[in-house]
C-alpha positions in Angstrom: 0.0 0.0 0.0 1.2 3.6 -0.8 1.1 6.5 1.8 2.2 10.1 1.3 5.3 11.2 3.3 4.6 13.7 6.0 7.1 16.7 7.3 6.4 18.3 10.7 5.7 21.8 10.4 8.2 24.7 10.6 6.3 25.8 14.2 6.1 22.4 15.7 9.6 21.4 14.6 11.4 25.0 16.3 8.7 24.7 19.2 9.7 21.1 20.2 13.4 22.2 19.9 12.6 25.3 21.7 11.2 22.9 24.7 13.2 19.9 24.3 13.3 19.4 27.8 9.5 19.0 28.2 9.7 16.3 25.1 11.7 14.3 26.7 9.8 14.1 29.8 6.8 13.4 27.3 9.0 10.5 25.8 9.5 8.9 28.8 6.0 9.4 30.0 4.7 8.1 27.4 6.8 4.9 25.6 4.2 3.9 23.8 2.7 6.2 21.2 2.8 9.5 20.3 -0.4 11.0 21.1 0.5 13.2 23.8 2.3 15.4 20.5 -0.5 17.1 19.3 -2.1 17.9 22.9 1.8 19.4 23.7 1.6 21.4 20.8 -1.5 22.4 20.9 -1.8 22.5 17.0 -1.7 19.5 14.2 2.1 18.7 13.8 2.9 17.6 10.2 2.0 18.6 6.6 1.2 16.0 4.2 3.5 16.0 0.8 2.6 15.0 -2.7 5.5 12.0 -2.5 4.3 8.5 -2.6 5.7 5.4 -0.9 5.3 2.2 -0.4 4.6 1.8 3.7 6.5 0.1 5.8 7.1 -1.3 9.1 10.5 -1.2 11.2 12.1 -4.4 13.0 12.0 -3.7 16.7 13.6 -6.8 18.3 16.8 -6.6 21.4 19.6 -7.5 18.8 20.9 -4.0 18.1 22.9 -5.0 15.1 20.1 -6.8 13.7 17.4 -4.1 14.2 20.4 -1.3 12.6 20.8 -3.4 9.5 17.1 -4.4 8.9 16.1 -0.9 9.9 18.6 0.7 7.6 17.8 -1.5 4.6 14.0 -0.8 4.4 14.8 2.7 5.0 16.6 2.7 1.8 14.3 0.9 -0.1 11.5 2.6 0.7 12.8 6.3 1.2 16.1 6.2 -1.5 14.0 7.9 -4.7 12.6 11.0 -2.5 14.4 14.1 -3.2 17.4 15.2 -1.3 15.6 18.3 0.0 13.3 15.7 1.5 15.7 12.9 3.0 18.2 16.2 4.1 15.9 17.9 5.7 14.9 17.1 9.7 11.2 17.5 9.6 10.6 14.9 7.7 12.7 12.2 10.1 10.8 13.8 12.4 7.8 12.7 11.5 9.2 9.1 11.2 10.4 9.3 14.9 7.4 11.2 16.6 4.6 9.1 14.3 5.5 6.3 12.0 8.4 4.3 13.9 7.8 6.0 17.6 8.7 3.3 19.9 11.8 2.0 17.7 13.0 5.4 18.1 12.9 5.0 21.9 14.5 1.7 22.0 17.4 2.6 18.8 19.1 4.6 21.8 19.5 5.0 25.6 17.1 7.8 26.5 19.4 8.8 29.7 18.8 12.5 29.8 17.1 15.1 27.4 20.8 15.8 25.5 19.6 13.0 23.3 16.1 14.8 22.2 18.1 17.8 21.8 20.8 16.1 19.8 19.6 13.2 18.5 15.7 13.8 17.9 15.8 17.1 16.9 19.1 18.4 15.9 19.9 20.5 13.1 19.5 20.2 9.1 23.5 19.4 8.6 24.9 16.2 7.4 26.5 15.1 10.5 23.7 15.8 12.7 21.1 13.6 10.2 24.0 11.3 10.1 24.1 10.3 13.8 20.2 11.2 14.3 17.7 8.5 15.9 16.2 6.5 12.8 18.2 9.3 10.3 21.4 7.2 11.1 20.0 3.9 10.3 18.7 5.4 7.0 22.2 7.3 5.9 24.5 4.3 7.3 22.9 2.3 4.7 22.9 4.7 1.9 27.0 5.3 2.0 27.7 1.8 2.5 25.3 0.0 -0.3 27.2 -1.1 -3.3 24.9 -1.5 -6.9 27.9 -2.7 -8.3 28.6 -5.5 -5.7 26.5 -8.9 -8.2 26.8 -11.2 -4.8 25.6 -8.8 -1.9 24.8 -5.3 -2.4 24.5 -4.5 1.7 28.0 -6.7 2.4 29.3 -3.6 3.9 26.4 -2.1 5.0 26.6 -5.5 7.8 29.8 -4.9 8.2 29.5 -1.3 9.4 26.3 -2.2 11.7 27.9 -5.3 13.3 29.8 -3.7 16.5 31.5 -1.0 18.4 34.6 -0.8 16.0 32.4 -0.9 13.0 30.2 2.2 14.7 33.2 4.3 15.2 34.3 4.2 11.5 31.0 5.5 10.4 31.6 7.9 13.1 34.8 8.8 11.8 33.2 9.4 8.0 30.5 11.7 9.5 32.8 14.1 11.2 35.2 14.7 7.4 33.7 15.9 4.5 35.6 13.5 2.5 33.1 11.1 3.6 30.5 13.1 1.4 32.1 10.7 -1.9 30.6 7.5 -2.2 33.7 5.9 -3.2 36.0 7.2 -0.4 33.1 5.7 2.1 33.2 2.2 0.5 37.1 2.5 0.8 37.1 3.5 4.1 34.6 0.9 5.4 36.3 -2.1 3.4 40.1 -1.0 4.8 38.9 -0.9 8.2 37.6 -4.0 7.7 40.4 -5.2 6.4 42.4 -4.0 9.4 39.9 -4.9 12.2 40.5 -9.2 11.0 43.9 -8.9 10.5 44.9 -6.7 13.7 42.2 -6.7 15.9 42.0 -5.0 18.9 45.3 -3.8 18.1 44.2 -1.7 15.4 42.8 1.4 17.6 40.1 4.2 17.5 43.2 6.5 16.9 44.6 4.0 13.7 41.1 4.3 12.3 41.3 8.4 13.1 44.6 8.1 10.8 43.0 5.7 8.1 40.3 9.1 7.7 43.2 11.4 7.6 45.5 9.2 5.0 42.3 9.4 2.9 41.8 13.3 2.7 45.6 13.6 1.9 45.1 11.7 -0.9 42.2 13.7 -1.6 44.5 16.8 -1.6 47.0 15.6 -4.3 44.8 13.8 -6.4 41.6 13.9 -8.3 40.1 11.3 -5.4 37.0 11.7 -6.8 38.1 9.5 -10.0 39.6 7.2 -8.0 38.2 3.6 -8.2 37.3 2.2 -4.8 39.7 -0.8 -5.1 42.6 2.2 -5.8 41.6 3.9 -2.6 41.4 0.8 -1.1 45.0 -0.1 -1.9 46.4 3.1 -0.6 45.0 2.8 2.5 45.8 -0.7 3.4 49.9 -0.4 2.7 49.7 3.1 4.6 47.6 0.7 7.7 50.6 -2.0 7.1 53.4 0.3 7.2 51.8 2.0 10.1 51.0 -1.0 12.4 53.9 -2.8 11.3 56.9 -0.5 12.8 
């Protein structure tokens, strides 16, 4: 069945960031639906858009990496043909978290004080912040990691980088550079650290990841990285890791 997306409004969206303290009182009040919203408001929250999709439901089960991958995949199915203005833009996650998936936004993160409304619920229209948003992140982890070109498994390394801690930092680590905006640099990336993670393990750090990011934006700085292959990024990055971890 096809719905219309929704956005919240302008007023509700600035209102609830305005009082996120009170929302996430409301959150925690009420872990089951949503319908405290409109009451809080005192107004209808969302607009409803001309885009069609096909509906959808969101896995809500205890495994976290199973719910990230599952969640992140029919994100991407569903949402991948709307317009960037729509997938960039806050309101309209919003009106995932607050109405369509509600309780899987509660349980996709610890709700231990209202930083995480203010941060993660209802943060601001820039990349990082949609990037590490609640629901947003399962959406956007997909979409840099998804490979059309990969004939076995086109979300091999969209598992990978939902499967753990380690694998969490390194999509941390591509939300914070710009260099992370280029799909090819990302697959890169995500495939060295992998790479690195079975053949070191613990060994290879948070802070050998942090200069896996860095050995990729100096390439970017003295060549046209853009028209690099991913297997060519790839490359450069492993025998930089080896020479690095091998001293």
């Amino acid at each position: 069945m096809e719905i219309n997306i929704k956005m919240m409004t302008e007023e509700a969206y600035a209102t609830l960031q305005k009082n996120y303290k009170e929302v996430y009182q409301n959150i925690k009040d009420h872990p089951s639906d949503s319908t405290w919203l409109p009451m809080f408001l005192g107004f209808e929250p969302y607009e409803t858009k001309k885009y069609l999709i096909e509906d959808f439901d969101l896995n809500d089960s205890d495994d976290y990496a199973q719910v990230a991958f599952d969640n992140g995949v029919t994100l991407y199915e569903h949402l991948n043909q709307l317009p960037r203005y729509v997938l960039c833009n806050q309101r309209f996650w919003a009106w995932i978290k607050f109405d369509k998936a509600y309780q899987e936004a509660i349980h996709s993160v610890e709700m231990k004080d209202e930083n995480i409304v203010k941060e993660w619920w209802l943060g601001k229209d820039s990349r990082r912040a949609l990037m590490l948003g609640v629901i947003s992140r399962d959406y956007f982890r997909t979409e840099i990691s998804v490979d059309d070109e990969n004939n076995e498994d086109v979300y091999e390394d969209t598992k990978y980088l939902t499967s753990g801690y380690h694998s969490e930092r390194a999509y941390r680590a591509l939300t914070y550079r710009n260099i992370g905006m280029l799909k090819n640099v990302d697959l890169a990336f995500i495939r060295a650290n992998r790479w690195a993670y079975e053949k070191y393990g613990s060994v290879f750090s948070i802070d050998d990841m942090q200069m896996m990011i860095k050995d990729a934006s100096k390439i970017g700085s003295v060549i046209l990285i853009d028209k690099m292959s991913v297997n060519d990024i790839y490359e450069v990055l492993i025998k930089k890791c080896i020479r690095r971890m091998e001293l």
